[in-house]
N, C-alpha and C positions, 0 to 999 in steps of 0.2 A: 266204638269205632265202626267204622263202616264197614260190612263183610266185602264190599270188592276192597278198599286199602288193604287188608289184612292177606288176601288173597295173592293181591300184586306184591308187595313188600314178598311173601313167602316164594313164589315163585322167581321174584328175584334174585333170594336168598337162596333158594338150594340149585338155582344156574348157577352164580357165584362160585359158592363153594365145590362145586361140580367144575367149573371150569378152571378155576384156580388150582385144582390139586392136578389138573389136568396141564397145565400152562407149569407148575414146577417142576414135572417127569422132564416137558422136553426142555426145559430150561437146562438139564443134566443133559437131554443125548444134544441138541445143540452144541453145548459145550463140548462135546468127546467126537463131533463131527467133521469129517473133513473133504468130504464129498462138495467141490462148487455147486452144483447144480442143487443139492440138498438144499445147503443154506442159504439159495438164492430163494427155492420155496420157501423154507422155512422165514424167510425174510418179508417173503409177499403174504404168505398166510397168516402170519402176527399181524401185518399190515391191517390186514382185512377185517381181522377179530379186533383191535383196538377200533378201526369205524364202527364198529355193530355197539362194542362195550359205548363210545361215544354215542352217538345218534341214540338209545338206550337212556343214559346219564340226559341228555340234551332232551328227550320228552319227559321224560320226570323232571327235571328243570322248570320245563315250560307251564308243565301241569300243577306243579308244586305252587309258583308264580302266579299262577290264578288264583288259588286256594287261597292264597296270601292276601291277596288284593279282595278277592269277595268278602272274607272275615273281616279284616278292615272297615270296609263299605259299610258294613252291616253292622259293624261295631259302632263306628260312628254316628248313624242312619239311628240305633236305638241308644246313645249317648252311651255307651260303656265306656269308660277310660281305663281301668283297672284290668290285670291283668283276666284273659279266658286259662278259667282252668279245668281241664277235663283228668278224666280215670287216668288218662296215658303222656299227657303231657303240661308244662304252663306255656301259655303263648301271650306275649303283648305285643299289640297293634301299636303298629308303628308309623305316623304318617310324614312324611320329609317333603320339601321343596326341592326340583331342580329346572333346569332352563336348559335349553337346545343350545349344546357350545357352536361358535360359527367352525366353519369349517375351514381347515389349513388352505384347503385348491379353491375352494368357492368362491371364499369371501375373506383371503388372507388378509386383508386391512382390520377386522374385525378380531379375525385369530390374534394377531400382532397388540393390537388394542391390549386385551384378554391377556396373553403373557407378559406382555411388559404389566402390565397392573399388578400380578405375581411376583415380579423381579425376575423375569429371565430376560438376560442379553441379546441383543441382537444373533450374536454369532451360534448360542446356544439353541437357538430356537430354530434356525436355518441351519443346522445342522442335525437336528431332530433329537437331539440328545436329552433331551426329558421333554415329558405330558402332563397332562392336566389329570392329577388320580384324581378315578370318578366318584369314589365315596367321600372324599374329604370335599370335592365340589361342590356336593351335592349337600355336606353336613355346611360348607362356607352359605350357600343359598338359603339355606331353611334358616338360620342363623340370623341373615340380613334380613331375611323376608320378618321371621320374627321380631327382629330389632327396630322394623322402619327402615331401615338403612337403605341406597342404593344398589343395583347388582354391579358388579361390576364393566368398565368400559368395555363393549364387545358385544353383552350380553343383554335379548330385547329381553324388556319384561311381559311385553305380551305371547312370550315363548315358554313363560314359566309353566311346569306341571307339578302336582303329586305324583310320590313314590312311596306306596306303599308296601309294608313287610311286615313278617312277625321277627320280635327279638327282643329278648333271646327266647330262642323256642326249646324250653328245657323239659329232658326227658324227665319222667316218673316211673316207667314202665315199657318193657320190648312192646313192641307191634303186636304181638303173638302171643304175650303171657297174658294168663285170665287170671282173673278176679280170687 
């Protein structure tokens, strides 16, 4: 594995736990507090530390997401199908189909298309009360697209893309433990 992964993951790991054991102290004087203006801070300061823990979570996301998509590319690129398996983990490339949904404000005759093809009601759909889940979308398009089939009404097909992913990315071994 690569010594920056091993690096980042561990530094992750003992903020974490550094900050968690730290987050269940005041988790107690929170509770035993009764000072308003305390718990207004204490209110804004969780605030603040869940955006960092976010924004945090959201570039290892981002970054994880590339990695995804490069192995992929390259798996494909030198035909592998079969699962990659390294010291620390098994990972299969995964390539799917999906298509740009129209959008409800844009181009609602198209949305409308698109749900009624699903079976939602008029009143359900103007009332926002269910969506289109994106991974079952995305599994109905690679589906079609595999099958010949048409996409469905709404949906261009010169809007279709690849998504690619590892899965299931299963462990073998921590980040951090050697050989």
């Amino acid at each position: 594995m690569h010594p920056l992964a091993k690096e980042v993951y561990k530094a992750v790991y003992t903020a974490h736990a550094e900050a968690y054991a730290k987050l269940k102290k005041m988790h107690d004087v929170v509770g035993s507090c009764s000072d308003v203006k305390e718990q207004a801070d204490f209110a804004y300061a969780l605030r603040e530390t869940a955006k960092l823990a976010d924004d945090l979570r959201k570039m290892a996301d981002a970054t994880r997401s590339i990695a995804e998509k490069i192995c992929c590319a390259v798996a494909v690129k030198d035909g592998i199908t079969d699962p990659v398996r390294t010291e620390y983990c098994t990972a299969t490339p995964r390539i799917k189909m999906s298509a740009t949904l129209p959008n409800k404000r844009t181009d609602p005759e198209r949305y409308a298309q698109l749900l009624e093809f699903f079976g939602m009601t008029d009143e359900a759909r103007e009332m926002d009360v269910a969506r289109i889940n994106w991974n079952g979308f995305v599994d109905y398009v690679t589906r079609a697209c595999e099958e010949g089939r048409p996409l469905p009404p709404g949906v261009d097909m010169e809007k279709t893309y690849p998504v690619y992913s590892l899965s299931p990315l299963r462990r073998k071994k921590g980040v951090l433990e050697e050989s």
